[in-house]
C-alpha positions as a Markdown table, in Angstrom:
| # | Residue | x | y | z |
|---|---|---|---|---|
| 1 | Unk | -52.9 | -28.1 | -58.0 |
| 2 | Unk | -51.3 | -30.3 | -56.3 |
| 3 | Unk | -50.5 | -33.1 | -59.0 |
| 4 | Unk | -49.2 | -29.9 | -61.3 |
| 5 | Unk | -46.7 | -29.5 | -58.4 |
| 6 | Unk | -45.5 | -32.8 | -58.3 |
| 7 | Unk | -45.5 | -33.1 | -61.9 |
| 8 | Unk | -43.2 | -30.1 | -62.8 |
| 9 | Unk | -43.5 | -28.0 | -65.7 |
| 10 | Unk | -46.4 | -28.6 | -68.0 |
| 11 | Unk | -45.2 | -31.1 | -70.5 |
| 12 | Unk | -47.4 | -33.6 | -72.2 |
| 13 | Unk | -44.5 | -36.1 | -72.2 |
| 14 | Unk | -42.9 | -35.8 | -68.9 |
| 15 | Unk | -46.3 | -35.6 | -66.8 |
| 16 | Unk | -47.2 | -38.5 | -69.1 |
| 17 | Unk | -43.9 | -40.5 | -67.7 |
| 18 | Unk | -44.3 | -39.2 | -64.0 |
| 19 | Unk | -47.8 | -39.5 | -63.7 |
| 20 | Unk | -47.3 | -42.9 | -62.2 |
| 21 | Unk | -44.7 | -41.8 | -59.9 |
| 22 | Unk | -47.4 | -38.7 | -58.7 |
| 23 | Unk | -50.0 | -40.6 | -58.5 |
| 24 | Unk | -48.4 | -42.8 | -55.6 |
| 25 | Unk | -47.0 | -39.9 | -54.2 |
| 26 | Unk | -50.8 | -38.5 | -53.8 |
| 27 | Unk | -51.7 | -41.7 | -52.4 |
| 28 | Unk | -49.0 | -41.3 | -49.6 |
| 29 | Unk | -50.0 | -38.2 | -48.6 |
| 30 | Unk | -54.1 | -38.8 | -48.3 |
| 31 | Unk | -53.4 | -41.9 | -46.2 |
| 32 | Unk | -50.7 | -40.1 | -44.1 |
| 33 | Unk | -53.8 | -37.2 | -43.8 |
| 34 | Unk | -56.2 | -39.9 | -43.1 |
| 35 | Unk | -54.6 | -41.5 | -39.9 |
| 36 | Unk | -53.0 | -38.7 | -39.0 |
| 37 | Unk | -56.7 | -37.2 | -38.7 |
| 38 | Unk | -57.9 | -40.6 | -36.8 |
| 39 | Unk | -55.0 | -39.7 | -34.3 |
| 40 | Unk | -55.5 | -36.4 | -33.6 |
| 41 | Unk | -58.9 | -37.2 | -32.7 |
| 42 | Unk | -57.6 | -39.7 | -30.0 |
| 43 | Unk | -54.7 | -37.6 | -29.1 |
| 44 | Unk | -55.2 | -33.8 | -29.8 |
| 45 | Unk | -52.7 | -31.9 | -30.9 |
| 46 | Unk | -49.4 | -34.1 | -30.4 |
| 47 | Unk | -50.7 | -36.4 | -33.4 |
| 48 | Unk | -51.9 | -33.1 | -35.8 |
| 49 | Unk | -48.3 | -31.8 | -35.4 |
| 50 | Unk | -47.2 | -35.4 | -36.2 |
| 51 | Unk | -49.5 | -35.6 | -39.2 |
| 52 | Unk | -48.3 | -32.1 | -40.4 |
| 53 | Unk | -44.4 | -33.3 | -40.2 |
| 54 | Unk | -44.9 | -36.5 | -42.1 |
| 55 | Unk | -46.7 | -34.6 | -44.8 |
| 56 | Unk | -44.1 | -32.2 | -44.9 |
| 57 | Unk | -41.3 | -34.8 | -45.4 |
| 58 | Unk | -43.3 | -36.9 | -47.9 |
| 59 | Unk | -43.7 | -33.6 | -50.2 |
| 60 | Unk | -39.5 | -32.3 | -49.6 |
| 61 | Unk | -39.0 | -36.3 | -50.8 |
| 62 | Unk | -40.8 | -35.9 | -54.0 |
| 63 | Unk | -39.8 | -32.2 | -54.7 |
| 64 | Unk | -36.0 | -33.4 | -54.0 |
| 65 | Unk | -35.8 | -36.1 | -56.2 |
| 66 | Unk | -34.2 | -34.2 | -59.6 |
| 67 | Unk | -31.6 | -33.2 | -57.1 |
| 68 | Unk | -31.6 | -37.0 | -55.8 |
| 69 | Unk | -30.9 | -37.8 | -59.2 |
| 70 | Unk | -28.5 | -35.7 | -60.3 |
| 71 | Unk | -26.7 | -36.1 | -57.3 |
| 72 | Unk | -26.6 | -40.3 | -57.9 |
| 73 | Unk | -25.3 | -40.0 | -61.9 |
| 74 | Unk | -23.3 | -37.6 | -60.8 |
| 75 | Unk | -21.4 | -39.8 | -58.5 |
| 76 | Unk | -21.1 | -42.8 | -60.8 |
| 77 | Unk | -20.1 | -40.7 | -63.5 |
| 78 | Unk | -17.3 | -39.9 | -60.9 |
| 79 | Unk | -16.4 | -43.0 | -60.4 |
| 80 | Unk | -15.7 | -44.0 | -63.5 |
| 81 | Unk | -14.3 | -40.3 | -64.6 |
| 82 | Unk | -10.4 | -41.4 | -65.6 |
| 83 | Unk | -11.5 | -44.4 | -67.6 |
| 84 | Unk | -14.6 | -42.3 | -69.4 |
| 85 | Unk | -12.1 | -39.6 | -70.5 |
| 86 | Unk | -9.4 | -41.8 | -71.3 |
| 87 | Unk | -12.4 | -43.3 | -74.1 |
| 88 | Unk | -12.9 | -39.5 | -74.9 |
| 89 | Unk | -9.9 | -39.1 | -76.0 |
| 90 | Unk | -9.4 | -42.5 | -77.4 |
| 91 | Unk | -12.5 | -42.0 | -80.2 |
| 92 | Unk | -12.1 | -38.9 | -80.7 |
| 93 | Unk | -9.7 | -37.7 | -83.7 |
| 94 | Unk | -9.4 | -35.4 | -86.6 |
| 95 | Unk | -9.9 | -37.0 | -90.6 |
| 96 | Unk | -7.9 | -36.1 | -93.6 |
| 97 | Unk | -10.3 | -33.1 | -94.2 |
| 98 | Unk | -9.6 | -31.9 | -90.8 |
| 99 | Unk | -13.0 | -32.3 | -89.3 |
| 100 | Unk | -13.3 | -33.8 | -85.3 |
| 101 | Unk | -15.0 | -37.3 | -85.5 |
| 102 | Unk | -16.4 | -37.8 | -82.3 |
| 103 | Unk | -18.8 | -40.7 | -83.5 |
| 104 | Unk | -16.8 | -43.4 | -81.5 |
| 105 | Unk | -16.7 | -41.6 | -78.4 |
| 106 | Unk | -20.8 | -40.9 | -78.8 |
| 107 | Unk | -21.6 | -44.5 | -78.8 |
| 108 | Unk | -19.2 | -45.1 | -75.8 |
| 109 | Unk | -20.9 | -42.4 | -73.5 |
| 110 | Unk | -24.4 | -44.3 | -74.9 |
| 111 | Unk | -22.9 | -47.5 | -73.7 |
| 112 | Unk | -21.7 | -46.4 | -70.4 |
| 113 | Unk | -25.2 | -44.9 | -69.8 |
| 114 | Unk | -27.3 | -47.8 | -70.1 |
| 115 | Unk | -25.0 | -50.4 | -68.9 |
| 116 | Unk | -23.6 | -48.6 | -66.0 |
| 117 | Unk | -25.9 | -45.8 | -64.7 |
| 118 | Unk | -29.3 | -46.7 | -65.9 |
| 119 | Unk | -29.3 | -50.2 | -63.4 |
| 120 | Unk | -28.2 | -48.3 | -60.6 |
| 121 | Unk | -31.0 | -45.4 | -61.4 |
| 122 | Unk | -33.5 | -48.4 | -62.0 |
| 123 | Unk | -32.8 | -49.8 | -59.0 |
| 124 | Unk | -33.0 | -46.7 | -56.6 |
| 125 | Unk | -36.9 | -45.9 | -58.0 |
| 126 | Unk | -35.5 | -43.3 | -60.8 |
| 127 | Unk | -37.4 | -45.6 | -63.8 |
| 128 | Unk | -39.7 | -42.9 | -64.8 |
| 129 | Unk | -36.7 | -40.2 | -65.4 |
| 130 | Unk | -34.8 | -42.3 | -67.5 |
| 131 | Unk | -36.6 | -40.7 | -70.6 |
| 132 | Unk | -36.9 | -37.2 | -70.4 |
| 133 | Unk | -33.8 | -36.8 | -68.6 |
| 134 | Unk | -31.8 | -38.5 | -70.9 |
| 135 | Unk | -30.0 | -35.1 | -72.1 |
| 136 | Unk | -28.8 | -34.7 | -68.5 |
| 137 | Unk | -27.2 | -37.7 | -67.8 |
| 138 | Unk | -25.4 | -36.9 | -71.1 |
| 139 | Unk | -24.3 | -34.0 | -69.6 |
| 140 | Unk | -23.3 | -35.3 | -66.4 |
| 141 | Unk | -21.0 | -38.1 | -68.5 |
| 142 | Unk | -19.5 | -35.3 | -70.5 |
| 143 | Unk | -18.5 | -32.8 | -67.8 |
| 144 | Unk | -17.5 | -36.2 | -65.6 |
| 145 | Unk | -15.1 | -37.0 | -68.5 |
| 146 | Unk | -14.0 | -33.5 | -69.1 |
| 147 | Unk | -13.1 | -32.7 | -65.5 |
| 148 | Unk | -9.9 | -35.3 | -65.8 |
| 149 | Unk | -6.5 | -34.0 | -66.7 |
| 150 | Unk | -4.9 | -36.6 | -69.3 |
| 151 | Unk | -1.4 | -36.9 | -69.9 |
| 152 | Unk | 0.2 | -34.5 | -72.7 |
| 153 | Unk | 0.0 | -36.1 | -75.5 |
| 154 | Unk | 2.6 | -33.6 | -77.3 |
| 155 | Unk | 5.5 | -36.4 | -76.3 |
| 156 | Unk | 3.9 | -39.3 | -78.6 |
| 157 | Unk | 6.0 | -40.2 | -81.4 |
| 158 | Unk | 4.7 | -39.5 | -84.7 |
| 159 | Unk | 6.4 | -42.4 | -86.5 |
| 160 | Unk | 5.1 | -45.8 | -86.0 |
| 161 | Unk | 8.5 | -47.6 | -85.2 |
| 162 | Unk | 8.9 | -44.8 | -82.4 |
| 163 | Unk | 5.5 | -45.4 | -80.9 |
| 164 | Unk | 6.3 | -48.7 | -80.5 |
| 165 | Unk | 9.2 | -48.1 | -78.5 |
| 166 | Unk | 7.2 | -45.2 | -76.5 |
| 167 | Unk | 4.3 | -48.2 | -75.5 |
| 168 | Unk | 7.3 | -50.3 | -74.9 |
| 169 | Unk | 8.5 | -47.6 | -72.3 |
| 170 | Unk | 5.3 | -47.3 | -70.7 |
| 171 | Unk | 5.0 | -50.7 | -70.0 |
| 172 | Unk | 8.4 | -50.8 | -68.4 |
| 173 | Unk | 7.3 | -47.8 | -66.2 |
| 174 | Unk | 4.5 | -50.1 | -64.9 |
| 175 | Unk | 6.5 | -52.9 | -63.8 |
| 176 | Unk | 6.6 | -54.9 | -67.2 |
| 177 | Unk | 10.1 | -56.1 | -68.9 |
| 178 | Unk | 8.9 | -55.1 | -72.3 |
| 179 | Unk | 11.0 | -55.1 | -75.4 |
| 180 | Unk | 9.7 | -54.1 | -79.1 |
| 181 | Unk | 10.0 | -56.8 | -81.5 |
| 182 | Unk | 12.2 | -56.7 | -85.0 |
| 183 | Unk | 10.7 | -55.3 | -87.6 |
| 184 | Unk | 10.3 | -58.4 | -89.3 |
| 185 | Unk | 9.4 | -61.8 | -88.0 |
| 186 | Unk | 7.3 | -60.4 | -85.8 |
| 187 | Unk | 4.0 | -62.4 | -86.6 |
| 188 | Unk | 1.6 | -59.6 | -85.4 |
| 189 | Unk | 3.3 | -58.7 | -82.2 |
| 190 | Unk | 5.4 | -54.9 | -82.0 |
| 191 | Unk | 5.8 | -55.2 | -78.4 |
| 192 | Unk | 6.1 | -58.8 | -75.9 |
| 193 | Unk | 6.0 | -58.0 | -72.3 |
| 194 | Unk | 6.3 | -60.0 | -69.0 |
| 195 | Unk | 5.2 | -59.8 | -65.5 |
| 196 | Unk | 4.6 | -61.9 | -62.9 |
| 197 | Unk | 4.9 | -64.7 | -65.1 |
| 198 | Unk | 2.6 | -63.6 | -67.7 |
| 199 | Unk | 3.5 | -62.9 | -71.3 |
| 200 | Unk | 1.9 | -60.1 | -73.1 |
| 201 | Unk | 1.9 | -59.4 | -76.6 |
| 202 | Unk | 1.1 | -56.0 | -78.3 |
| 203 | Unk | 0.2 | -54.6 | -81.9 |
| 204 | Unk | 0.7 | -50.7 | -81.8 |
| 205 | Unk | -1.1 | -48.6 | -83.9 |
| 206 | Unk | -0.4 | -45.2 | -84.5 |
| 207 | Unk | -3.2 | -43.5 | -86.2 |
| 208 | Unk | -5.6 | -41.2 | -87.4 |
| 209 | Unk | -8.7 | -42.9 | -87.6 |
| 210 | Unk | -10.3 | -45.7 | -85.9 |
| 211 | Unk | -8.2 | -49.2 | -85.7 |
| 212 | Unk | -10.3 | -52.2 | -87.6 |
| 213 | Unk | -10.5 | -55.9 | -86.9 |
| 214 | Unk | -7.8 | -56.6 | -88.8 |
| 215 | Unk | -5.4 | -55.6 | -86.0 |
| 216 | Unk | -7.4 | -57.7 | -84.0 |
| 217 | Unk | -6.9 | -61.0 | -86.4 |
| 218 | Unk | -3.3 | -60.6 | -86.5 |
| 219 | Unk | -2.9 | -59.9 | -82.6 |
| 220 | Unk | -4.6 | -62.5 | -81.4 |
| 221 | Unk | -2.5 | -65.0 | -84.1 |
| 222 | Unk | 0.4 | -63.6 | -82.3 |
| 223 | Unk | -0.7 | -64.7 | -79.4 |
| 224 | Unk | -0.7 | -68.0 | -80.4 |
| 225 | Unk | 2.6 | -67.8 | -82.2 |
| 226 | Unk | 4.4 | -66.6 | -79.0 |
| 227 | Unk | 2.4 | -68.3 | -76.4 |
| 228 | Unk | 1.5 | -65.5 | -74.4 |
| 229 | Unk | -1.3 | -65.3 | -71.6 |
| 230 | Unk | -3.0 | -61.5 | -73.1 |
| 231 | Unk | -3.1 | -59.7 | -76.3 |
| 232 | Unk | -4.0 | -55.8 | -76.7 |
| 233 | Unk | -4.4 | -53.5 | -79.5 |
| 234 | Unk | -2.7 | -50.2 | -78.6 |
| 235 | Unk | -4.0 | -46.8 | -80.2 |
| 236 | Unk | -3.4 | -43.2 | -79.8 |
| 237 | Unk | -7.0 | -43.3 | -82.3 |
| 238 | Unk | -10.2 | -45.5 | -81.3 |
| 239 | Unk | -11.5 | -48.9 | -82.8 |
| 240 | Unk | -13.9 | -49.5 | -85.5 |
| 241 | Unk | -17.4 | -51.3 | -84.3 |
| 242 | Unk | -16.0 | -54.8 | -85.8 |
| 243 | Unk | -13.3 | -54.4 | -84.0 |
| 244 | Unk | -14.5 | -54.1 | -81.0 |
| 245 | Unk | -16.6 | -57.1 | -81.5 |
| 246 | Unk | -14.0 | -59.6 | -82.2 |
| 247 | Unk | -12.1 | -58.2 | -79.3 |
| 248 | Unk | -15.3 | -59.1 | -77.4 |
| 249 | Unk | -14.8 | -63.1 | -78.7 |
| 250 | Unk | -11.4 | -63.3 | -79.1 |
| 251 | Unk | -10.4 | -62.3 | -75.6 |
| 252 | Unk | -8.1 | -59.4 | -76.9 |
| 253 | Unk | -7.8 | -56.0 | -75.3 |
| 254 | Unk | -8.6 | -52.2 | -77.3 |
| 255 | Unk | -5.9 | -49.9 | -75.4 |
| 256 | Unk | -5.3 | -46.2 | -75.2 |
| 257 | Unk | -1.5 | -45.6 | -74.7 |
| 258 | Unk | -2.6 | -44.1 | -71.5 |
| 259 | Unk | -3.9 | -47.4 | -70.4 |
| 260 | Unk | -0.9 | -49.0 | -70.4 |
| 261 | Unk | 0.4 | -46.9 | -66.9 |
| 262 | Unk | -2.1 | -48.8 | -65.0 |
| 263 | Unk | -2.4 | -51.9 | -67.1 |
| 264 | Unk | -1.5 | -55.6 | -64.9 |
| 265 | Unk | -1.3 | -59.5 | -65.6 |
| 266 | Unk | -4.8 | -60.8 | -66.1 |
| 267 | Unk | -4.0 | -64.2 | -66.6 |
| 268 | Unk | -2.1 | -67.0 | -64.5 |
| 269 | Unk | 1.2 | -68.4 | -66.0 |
| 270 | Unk | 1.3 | -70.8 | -68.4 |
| 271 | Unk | -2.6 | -70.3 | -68.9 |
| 272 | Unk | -2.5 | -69.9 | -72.7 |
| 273 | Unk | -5.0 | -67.8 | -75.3 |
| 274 | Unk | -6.9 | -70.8 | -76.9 |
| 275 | Unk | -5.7 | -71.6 | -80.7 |
């Protein structure tokens, strides 16, 4: 009776995954039992109302631990709330056929899971809920994501040339001298920015589907044409697989427009992206 208790509802699975966990649980309590019962027979009652206290707390620890865990996604969800729904947004959009394709932004709440919150869980003794309570950490990521208020997105320009000027703008509102490039010439860059020093050069996409690596290529050969300490793909749409992997090798950033407010010089001056 006991062990059902500890294990929760009968299922094969999860009693399967928590047996371990139970088990050590029930081993707590009978040795707790067992010396509390050698000291009540030395010291009476004092030691029996002992025993009964610590086997009190040693079955509220186990019975709290969903809440525990809850509680603990639940806060580094939190923590990373703005960024998680600025991603929503980012890989989210709507095709030609005017379906939502949220296949980008699926992955990236995977990602976050088991790169960010599954450690932390492992490391705090939740290893045997990482499983079968996989749906609620899902959960717990969406509603953290959903509970931030994004910027209107009614203001972004719908021509490409105008976007470029808006990321321009929202550069300058964060402290960068930003200026779009000429519509020819360019090399890959729409947008060179400075601060502190640091050179920045941009390639804005305004889509409706995921950005490829092709952006990537031709950003981070701007880079090199104009010198410039960091390079970033800007969307209003998410990035393809590929090109998030080259981003990973080639040093250059995937953006959401909305990044930009709070986006600062990573590099020291004259410290160059390698040719």
């Amino acid at each position: 009776m006991l062990l059902k208790l500890l294990l929760g509802p009968a299922n094969t699975n999860t009693a399967h995954v928590h047996s371990m966990s139970a088990a050590k649980t029930v081993t707590h309590l009978f040795w707790t039992f067992v010396a509390g019962g050698a000291a009540a027979l030395v010291y009476g009652r004092p030691a029996l109302v002992a025993t009964g206290a610590g086997l009190a707390a040693i079955l509220l620890y186990r019975l709290d631990r969903p809440r525990r865990f809850r509680s603990l996604v639940r806060r580094v969800a939190r923590r990373h709330a703005r960024i998680l729904a600025l991603r929503r947004r980012q890989e989210c959009f709507v095709d030609a056929y005017g379906n939502t394709v949220e296949d980008g932004w699926l992955r990236e709440r995977e990602y976050f899971i088991e790169r960010t919150v599954l450690p932390i869980l492992e490391q705090r003794g939740f290893s045997d809920y990482l499983d079968p309570r996989w749906d609620q950490m899902i959960a717990i990521v969406e509603a953290a994501a959903a509970s931030v208020r994004l910027p209107d997105e009614t203001d972004m320009p719908e021509d490409g040339i105008a976007y470029e000027r808006f990321c321009a703008g929202l550069l300058t509102q964060a402290g960068w001298h930003a200026r779009p490039t000429q519509a020819s010439g360019d090399q890959g860059a729409d947008v060179i920015a400075e601060n502190a020093g640091t050179r920045l050069v941009i390639q804005c996409k305004r889509y409706g589907k995921p950005v490829g690596n092709a952006a990537v290529q031709e950003v981070a050969a701007a880079a090199r044409h104009w010198s410039a300490d960091m390079a970033a793909v800007v969307s209003n749409a998410g990035f393809t697989p590929a090109a998030r992997k080259l981003a990973a090798t080639t040093g250059v950033q995937l953006l959401h427009h909305d990044d930009l407010a709070e986006l600062r010089p990573m590099r020291s001056a004259n410290r160059r992206l390698p040719a």
